[in-house]
N, C-alpha and C positions, 0 to 999 in steps of 0.2 A: 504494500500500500504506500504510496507516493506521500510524503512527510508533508504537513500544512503549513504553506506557508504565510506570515503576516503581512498584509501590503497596506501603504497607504494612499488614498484617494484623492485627492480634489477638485470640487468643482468652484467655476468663481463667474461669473456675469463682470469683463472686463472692463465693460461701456468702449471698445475703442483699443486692440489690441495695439496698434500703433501707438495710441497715446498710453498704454500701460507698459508698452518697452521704454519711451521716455521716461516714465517714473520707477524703472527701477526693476521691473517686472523679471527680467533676464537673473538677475541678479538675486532676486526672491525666489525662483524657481532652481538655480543653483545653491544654494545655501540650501534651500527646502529638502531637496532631492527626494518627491513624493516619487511613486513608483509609477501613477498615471494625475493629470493635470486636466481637467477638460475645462471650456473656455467658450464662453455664449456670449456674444451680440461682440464679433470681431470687429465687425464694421466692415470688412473686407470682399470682395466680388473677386478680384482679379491677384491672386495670391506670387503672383511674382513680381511683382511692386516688394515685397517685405523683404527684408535683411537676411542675409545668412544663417547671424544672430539667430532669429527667430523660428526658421525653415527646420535649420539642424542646430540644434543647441546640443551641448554638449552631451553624453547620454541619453539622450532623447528622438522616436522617429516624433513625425508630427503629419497627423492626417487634418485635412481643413475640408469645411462645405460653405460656400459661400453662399449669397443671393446674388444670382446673377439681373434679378428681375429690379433692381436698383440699387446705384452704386452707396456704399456708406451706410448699408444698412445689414441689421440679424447676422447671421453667421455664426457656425461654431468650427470650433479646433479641439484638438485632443494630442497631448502631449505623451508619450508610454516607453518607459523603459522595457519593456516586451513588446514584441511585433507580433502583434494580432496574426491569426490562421487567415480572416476574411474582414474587411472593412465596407461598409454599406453606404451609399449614399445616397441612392435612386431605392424607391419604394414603391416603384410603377407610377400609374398618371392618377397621382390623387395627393392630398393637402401636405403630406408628409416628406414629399420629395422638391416642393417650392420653399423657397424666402432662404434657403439655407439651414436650416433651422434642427435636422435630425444628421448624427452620424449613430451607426453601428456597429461596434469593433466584436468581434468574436475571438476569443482566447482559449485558449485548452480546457481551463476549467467553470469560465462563465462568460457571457454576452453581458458588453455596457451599451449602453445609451448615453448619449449626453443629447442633451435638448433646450431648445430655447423655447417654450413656451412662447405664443403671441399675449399679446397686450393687448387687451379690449376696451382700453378706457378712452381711443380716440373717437370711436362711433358707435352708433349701432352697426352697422355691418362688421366692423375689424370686433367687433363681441360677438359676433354669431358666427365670424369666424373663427374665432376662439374656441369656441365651445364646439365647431366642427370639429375642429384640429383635436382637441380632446377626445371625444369620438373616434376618430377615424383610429389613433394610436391606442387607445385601449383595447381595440379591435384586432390592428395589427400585434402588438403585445399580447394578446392569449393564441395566435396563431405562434408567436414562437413561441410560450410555453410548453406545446406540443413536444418539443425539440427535447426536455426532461431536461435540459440545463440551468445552471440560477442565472438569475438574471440581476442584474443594479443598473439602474438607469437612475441618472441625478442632472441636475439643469435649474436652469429660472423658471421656477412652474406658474409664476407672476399672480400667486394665490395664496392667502393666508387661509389655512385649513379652519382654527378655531380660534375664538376669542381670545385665547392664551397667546397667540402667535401675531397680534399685531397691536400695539401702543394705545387706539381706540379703535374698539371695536363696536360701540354703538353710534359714534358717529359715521362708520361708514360701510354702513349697513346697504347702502344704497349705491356704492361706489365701484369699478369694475377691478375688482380684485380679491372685493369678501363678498361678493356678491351671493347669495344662498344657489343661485343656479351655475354659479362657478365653482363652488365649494360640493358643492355633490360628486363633481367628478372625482376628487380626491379621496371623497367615500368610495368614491366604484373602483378607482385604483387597488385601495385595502382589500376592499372586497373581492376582487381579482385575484389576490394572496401574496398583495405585497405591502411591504412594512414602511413606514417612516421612523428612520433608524435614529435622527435624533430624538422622537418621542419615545422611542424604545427605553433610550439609557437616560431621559433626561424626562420624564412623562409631566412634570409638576414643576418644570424651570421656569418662569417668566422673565420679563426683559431680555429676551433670548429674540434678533433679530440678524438681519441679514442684509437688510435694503432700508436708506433714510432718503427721503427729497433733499435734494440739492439746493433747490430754492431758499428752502425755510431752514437751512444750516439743522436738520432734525438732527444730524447726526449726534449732535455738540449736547443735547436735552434726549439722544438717546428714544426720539420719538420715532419708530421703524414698524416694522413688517418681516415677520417670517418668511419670504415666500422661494427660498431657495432650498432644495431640498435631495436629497438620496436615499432611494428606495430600493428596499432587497427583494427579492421570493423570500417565504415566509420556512421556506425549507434551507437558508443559511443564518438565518435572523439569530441563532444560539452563536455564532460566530464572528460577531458584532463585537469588538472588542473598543469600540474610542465613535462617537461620534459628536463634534466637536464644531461651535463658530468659531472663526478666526476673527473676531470683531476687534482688535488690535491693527490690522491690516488696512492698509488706505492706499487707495489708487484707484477706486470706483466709486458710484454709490451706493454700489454692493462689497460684503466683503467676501471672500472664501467660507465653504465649509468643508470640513475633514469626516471624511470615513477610513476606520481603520478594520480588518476584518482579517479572519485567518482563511486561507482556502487549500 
């Protein structure tokens, strides 16, 4: 039997991977030296524009999905000291394979996900695309369940699950992000059989955030949002060993969160 090994995770919503190499980023990832990094809302479409720096960093392959559908917008990257068996990008002709927004790395002993959740708070349609995109991936995600392998996907799910998870939660009750027909999906997620690994080891934390407005300096009065998040199959969840904010960390208006897990 093949010995478990402890890896560490993270994911981080960079606002602007270029503007996160200027602050430091390269540098935070080498000191870090996590085992995999994944990385929502690049900003980037055309990936050879970026730095060497960036492309190959030292120990690191690095797989990118851009939006090609406008320049400066979504995207995610995934950084892995292991090279994946199969990495995914296209998920045929439906909501998951535009705006950049899904990669899929397949590894020996589990499938990640890294995801950028859409933002629904600029209309009503970019919310009913929202809630599409939630659909459609829940969808797709029990079709790889079939596969019997575990799965962690983590990303900007640009949703506070519960009251506990965001600064006020009756003032924005009505807002697109706790909105109750946005927050069910995160039930349907669980209920699918996967976990929210920082409620796991942390069920009863508050002031526990991830994302503050920029505008309103919240960071500084600590007024935030849960809504970044890593989720397991409910079949490694005992293997959960660190599930952690890095709210010490500055270079977005999100910070990093950590999973550390044995596999």
């Amino acid at each position: 039997m093949a010995k478990k090994q402890s890896i560490s995770l993270i994911s981080w919503n960079v606002n602007g991977i270029r503007a996160a190499e200027r602050k430091g980023f390269l540098s935070w990832l080498e000191e870090g030296q996590h085992d995999i990094v994944s990385v929502q809302e690049t900003k980037v479409h055309d990936h050879n524009i970026l730095s060497d720096a960036l492309l190959k960093p030292c120990g690191y392959t690095t797989f990118w999905h851009g939006a090609t559908e406008k320049k400066g917008y979504s995207g995610v990257a995934v950084f892995t000291k292991e090279i994946p068996k199969k990495v995914i990008t296209n998920f045929g002709k439906n909501i998951l394979s535009k705006e950049g927004r899904v990669l899929q790395l397949e590894f020996e002993k589990y499938i990640l996900f890294n995801i950028y959740f859409p933002n629904g708070g600029a209309s009503d349609e970019r919310l009913a695309y929202k809630l599409r995109f939630y659909k459609t991936f829940l969808s797709y995600i029990k079709k790889v369940q079939k596969q019997k392998k575990p799965i962690i996907f983590c990303g900007d799910v640009n949703t506070a699950h519960h009251d506990i998870d965001l600064a006020r939660p009756k003032q924005n009750i009505h807002t697109s992000g706790f909105m109750p027909i946005e927050r069910v999906w995160l039930d349907q997620f669980e209920q699918a059989g996967f976990v929210d690994t920082f409620r796991l080891l942390h069920p009863n934390k508050t002031e526990a955030y991830t994302w503050w407005d920029m505008k309103t300096h919240a960071r500084n009065r600590n007024v935030g949002w849960r809504i970044d998040y890593f989720y397991v199959s409910k079949s490694i969840k005992q293997r959960v060993t660190g599930a952690n904010i890095l709210s010490d960390t500055y270079g977005s208006d999100h910070c990093p969160v950590q999973l550390n897990i044995s596999l």
